[in-house]
N, C-alpha and C positions, 0 to 999 in steps of 0.2 A: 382339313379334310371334312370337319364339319360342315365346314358353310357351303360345301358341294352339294352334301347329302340333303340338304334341306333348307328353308329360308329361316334367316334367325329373325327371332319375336326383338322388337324394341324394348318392352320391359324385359330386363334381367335377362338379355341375352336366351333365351331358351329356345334351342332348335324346334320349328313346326314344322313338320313334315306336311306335305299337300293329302289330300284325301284320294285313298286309292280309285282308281276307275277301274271299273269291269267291261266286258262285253255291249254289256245290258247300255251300261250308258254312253258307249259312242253308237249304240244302233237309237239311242231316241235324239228328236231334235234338239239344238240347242240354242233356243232365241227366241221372239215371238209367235206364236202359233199365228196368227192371220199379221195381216199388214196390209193398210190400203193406203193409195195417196189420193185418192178420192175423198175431198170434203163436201158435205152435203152443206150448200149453202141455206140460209137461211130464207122463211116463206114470209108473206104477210098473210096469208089465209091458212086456215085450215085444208087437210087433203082429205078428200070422201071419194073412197072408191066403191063403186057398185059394182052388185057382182057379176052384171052383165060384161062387162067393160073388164074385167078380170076372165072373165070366161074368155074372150075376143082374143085377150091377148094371149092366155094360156095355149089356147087355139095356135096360133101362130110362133109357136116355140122358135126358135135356132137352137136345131141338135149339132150343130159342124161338121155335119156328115157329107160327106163327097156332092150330093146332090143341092145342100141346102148354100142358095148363094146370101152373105150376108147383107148387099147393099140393098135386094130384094128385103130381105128381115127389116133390116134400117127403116126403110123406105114404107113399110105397113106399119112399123111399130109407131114411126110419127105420125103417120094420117090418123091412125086408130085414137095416139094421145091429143091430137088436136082435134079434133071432134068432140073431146069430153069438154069445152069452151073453159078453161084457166084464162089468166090473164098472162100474156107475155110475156112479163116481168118474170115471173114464175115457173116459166114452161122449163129452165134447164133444172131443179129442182124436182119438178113432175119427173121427167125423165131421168132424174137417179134415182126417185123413190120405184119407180114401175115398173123400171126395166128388169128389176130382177125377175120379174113373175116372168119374165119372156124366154127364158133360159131353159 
């Protein structure tokens, strides 16, 4: 009937009981707070952003509100990033350091 009530320890047999849970902790999360599967690849250059070109894009946010169509958003957010002249190699790197600012 022991070994119902609790898992027995391998040294000397000694019943552990599990640690009580409350409320409190099945209302917080239990596992990684963020998770992405997005790797930012590596550059060969440096990124300098100026703050004109940070303004442009903040300008042009995607709120996802009924009105705002994303392929519109897409479709500025690249003209705007290629304008700033990177090298190609580079450009999908540009585009997961920037696009946060467009959110």
């Amino acid at each position: 009937m022991a070994d119902q009530m609790g898992n027995r320890n391998n040294e000397g047999g000694k019943i552990v009981n599990p640690r009580r849970r409350t409320l409190g902790d099945y209302a917080t999360q239990q596992g990684p707070t963020y998770f992405s599967s997005i790797a930012m690849p590596a550059t060969t250059r440096s990124l300098e952003l100026k703050a004109s070109i940070l303004n442009l894009i903040s300008y042009h946010q995607f709120t996802g509100m009924n009105h705002d169509d994303p392929y519109t958003h897409l479709s500025i957010f690249y003209e705007l990033i290629c304008s700033m002249g990177f090298v190609e190699r580079d450009m999908e790197s540009i585009y997961l350091h920037i696009y946060f600012f467009s959110q």
